[in-house]
C-alpha positions in Angstrom: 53.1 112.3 97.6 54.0 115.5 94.8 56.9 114.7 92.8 58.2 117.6 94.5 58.1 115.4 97.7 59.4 112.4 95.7 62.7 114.9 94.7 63.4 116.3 97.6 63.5 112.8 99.8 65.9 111.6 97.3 67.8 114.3 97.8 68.1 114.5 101.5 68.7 110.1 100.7 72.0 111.1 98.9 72.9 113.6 101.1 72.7 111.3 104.3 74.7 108.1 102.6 76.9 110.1 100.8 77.7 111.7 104.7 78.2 108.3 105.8 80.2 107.1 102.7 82.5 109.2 101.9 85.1 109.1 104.7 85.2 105.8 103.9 85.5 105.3 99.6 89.4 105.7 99.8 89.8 102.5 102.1 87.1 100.7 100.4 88.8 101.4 96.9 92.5 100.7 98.3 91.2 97.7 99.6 89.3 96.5 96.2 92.2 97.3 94.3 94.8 95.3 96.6 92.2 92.6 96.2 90.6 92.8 92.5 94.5 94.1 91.2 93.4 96.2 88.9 92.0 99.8 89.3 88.9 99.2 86.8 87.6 96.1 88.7 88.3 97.9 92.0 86.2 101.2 90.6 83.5 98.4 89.5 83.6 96.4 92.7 83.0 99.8 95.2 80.6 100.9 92.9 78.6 98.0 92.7 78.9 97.8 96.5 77.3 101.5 97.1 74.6 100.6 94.7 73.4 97.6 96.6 73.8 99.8 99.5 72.2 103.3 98.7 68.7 101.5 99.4 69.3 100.6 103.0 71.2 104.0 103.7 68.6 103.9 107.1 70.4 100.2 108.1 73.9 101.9 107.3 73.1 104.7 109.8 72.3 102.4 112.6 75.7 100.7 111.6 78.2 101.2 115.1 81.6 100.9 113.2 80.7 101.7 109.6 84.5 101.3 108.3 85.1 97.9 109.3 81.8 96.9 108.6 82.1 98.4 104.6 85.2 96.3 104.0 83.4 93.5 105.4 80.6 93.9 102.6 83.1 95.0 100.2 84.8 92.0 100.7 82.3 89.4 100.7 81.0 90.8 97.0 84.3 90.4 96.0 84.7 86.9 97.1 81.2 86.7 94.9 81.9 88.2 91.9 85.9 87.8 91.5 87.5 84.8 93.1 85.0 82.3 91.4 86.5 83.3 88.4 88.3 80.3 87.3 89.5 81.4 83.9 91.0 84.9 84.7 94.7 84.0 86.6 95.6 87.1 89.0 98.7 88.7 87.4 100.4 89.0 89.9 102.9 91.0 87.6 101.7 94.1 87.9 99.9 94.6 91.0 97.8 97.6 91.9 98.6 100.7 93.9 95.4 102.9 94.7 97.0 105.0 96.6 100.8 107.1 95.6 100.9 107.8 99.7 100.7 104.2 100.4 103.7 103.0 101.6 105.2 106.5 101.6 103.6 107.4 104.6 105.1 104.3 106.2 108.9 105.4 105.5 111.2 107.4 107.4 111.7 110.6 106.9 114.7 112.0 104.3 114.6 109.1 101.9 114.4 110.3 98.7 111.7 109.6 95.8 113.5 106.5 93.6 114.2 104.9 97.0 110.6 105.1 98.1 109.1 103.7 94.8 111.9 101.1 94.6 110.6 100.2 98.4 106.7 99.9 97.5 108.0 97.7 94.3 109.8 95.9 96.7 106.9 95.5 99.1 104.6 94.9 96.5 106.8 92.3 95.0 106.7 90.6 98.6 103.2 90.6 99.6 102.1 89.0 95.9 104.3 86.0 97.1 102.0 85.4 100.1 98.9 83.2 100.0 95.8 85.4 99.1 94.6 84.3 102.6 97.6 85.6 104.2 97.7 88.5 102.0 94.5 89.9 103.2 95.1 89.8 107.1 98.5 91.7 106.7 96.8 94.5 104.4 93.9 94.6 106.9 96.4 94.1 109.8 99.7 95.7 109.5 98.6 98.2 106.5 94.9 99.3 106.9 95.6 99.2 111.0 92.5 96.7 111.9 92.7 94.8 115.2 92.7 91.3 114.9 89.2 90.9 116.3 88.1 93.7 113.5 90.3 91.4 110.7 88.4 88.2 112.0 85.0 89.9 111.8 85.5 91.1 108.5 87.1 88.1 107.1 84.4 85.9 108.5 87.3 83.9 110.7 88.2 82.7 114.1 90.6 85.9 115.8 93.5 82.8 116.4 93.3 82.2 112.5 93.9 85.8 111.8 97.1 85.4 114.7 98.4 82.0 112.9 98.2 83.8 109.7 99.7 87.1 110.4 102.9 85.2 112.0 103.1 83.1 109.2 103.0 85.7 106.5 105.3 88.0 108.3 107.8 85.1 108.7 107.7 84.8 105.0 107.4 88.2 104.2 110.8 88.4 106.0 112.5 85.4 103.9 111.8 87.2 100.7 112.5 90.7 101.4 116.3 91.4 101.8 117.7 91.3 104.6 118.1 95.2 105.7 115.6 96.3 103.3 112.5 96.8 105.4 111.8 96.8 109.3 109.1 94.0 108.2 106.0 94.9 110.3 105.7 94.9 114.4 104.1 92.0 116.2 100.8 91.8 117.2 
């Protein structure tokens, strides 16, 4: 093989995973930031995702629901790299917001900018109460719009965990947040 040939495989490599990729990075990073809170580990966590995956850009392809199965690797690697961090306490503080449209695109229509942002602090505020276990079947759940059958899959647990779960988080989720604040999410 020329090093022409070499090039010009490469190429047509990235052009093919970065196909498949890209409708997919703003989840993936959404998601690493909601679970990494903060946007530098996130950026580090997706990108050391895609780099273990640009080699097997030919097992991606054959990959039925790529979306699901991505935050299924993305977070596995976290649970590798970040929760086994003993020393370094989640702030819970200040937590991270990938995405300005996040909860925006949930509201009703006519609020105006303060009350949105005070809303998403709110709801922000509320979901850092939960158990991290909780946490992450209502942000794959109610926010990121997975089925319970996807959540269970992705999380690596039985579908009536992911039910127990989401009823118990959203029963809490209701005590903290004011009553009249938020329609706290639909039922399953």
């Amino acid at each position: 093989m020329s090093l022409i040939e070499f090039f010009r495989g490469r190429a047509a490599k990235e052009d093919r995973f970065t196909a498949l990729v890209r409708p997919h990075l703003r989840l993936m990073h959404r998601m690493a930031c909601r679970w990494t809170q903060d946007r530098a580990d996130a950026e580090d966590l997706v990108q050391d995702v895609l780099t273990r995956l640009f080699p097997r850009t030919e097992e991606l392809e054959a990959v039925e629901k790529l979306g699901p199965w991505l935050v299924k690797v993305l977070y596995r690697r976290y649970v590798d790299l970040y929760r086994r961090r003993a020393n370094s306490p989640i702030d819970e503080t200040a937590p991270c917001v990938s995405d300005d449209h996040f909860f925006q695109e949930r509201l009703e229509d006519g609020r105006n900018h303060f009350q949105q942002l005070e809303l998403q602090r709110l709801l922000n505020r509320a979901l850092y109460t939960l158990d991290e276990s909780w946490r992450d079947v209502v942000l794959l759940h109610d926010v990121e719009g997975y089925t319970a059958l996807e959540v269970a899959e992705i999380l690596d647990i039985n579908v009536g965990t992911v039910k127990s779960r989401l009823h118990r988080a959203r029963k809490k989720l209701k005590s903290v947040l004011e009553p009249g604040t938020v329609e706290v999410f639909a039922a399953c």
